[in-house]
C-alpha positions as a Python dict, from the first residue, in 0.01 Angstrom:
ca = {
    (1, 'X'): (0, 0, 0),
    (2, 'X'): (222, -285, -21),
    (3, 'X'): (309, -330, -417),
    (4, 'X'): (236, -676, -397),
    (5, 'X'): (-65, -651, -212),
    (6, 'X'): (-148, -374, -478),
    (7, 'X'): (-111, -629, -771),
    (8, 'X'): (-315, -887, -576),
    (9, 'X'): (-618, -644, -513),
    (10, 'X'): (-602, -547, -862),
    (11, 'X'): (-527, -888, -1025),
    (12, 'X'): (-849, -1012, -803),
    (13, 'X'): (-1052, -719, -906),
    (14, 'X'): (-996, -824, -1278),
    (15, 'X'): (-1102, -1162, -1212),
    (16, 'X'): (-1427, -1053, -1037),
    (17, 'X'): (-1529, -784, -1309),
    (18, 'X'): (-1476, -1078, -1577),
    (19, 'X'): (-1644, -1352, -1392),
    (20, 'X'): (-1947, -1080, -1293),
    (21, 'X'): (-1954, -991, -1687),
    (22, 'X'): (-1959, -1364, -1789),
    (23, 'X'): (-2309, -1418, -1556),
    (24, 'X'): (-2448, -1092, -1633),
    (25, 'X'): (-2413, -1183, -2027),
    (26, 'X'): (-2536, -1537, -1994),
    (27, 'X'): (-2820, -1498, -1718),
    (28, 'X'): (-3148, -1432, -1909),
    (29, 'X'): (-2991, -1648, -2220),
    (30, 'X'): (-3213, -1954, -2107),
    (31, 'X'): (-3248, -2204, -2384),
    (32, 'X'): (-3198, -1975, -2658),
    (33, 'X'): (-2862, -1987, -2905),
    (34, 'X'): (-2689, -1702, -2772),
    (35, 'X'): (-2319, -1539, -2888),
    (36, 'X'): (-2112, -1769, -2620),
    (37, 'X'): (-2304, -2141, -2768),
    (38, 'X'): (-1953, -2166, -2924),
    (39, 'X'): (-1760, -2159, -2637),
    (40, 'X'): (-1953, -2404, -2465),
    (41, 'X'): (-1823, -2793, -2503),
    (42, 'X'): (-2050, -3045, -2584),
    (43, 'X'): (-2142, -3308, -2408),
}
């Protein structure tokens, strides 16, 4: 493969697994304080 179609397959894979961890952790929070109430802002 190309090596800059390499790095943009695996730079987009990275994003994915991170943004598909982020949902997974936070879906069945609800209401409830959970580890990431830090990182949210208030407001």
């Amino acid at each position: 493969m190309n090596p800059n179609t390499d790095k943009l397959v695996r730079r987009t894979t990275m994003v994915a697994t991170v943004t598909a961890g982020y949902f997974l952790i936070t879906a069945d929070c609800g209401p409830e304080p959970n580890v990431l109430d830090p990182l949210v802002l208030p407001g």
